[in-house]
C-alpha angles and dihedrals in degrees: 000000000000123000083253098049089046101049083051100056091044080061092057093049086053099052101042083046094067093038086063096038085055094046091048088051089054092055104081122178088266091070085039083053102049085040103050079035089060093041091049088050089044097041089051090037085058091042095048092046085045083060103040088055090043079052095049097047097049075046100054092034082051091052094036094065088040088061087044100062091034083054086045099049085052096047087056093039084055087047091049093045089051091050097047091053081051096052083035085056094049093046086054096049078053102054094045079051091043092047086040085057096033086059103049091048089055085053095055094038086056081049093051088045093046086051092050086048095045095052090048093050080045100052091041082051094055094040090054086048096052085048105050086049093052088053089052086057085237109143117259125203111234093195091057085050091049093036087049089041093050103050081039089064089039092058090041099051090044089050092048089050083061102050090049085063100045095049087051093042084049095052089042085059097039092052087055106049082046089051092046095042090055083043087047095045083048093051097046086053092048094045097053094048089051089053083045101057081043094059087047097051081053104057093039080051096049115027108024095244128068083223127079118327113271144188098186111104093168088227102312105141102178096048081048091047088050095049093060091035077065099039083058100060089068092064106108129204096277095047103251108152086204112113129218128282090022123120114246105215132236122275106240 
């Protein structure tokens, strides 16, 4: 700089000296006071937000993970339901081949019983014949009574044998069918209180109540604010608000 220039910018300095030492003289420890007063409040004002969203977001990870197992436990009990229609649809096919079978063995075991019924008219038959013709005074052969007796007994004792084992394949099937009827009738009961408790945990998940669906918060933000918090996490990727494990319905 020249001498001129620089005369003229200590000038400046000077100036602009006494502005601020006026300025400064016009700051007293009220104002200090007012000033270090406003930075404490906002300082604590910043430090108690800082908390209340450390605090939202361990709440909404906490619920988050809570939303999670109770997705993942429907989602078993769902598994479970649709096992147990499977094994309630095996039992049935069963139970169509078991009477199938039941019936076929009645059949065989009236068979059985009509045979029994038929060698002892046969042998009565027989009995009446040789006496007519004793009566008549006309010879009759022993050992073609005996003979005739003794095949009579043969037939009669094979088909007993039989009828013994139709009447205990028939109460074995009949056991079962009773069995699987009372473990049918168990499994229904369990299954629609399985379907039951479901429906509840939908409506808790959904709509904040495990009664009716509401919309009605009575002015509970917050309760409102966390029911749709939980109806969000069902979006999936591709934005469908429908949730799992429901059943999207057919375009018409």
């Amino acid at each position: 700089m020249s001498e001129e220039e620089w005369g003229t910018a200590v000038d400046e300095i000077k100036q602009s000296k006494v502005l601020l030492d006026g300025l400064m003289l016009q700051i007293n420890d009220t104002y200090l006071d007012v000033i270090k007063s406003a930075l404490s409040k906002r300082s604590a004002k910043r430090l108690r937000l800082e908390r209340i969203n450390e605090a939202r977001k361990r709440q909404k990870m906490e619920m988050k993970k809570q939303w999670e197992e109770r997705s993942r436990k429907i989602d078993e009990d769902l598994q479970k339901i649709k096992n147990d229609i499977d094994k309630a649809k095996q039992k049935e096919e069963f139970k169509i081949q078991a009477d199938i079978i039941l019936r076929e063995v009645t059949r065989k075991k009236q068979d059985a019983k009509k045979c029994l019924s038929k060698l002892d008219a046969l042998a009565r038959l027989r009995k009446a014949r040789q006496n007519t013709a004793k009566g008549r005074g006309m010879e009759v052969s022993e050992s073609d009574a005996v003979s005739f007796s003794t095949n009579i007994d043969k037939l009669k004792s094979l088909w007993t044998q039989k009828l013994s084992l139709y009447e205990k394949e028939e109460a074995e099937l009949r056991d079962k069918l009773q069995k699987d009827s009372e473990e049918k009738s168990m499994s229904e009961c369990e299954s629609q209180r399985r379907v039951a408790e479901n429906l509840s945990m939908w409506r808790h998940y959904l709509f904040g109540t495990e009664e009716n669906p509401q919309v009605d918060f009575k002015g509970n933000i917050e309760h409102f604010i966390s029911v749709r918090f939980n109806w969000d996490q069902y979006i999936n990727s591709e934005g469908s608000p429908i949730p799992v494990g429901w059943v999207v319905p057919p375009s018409t």
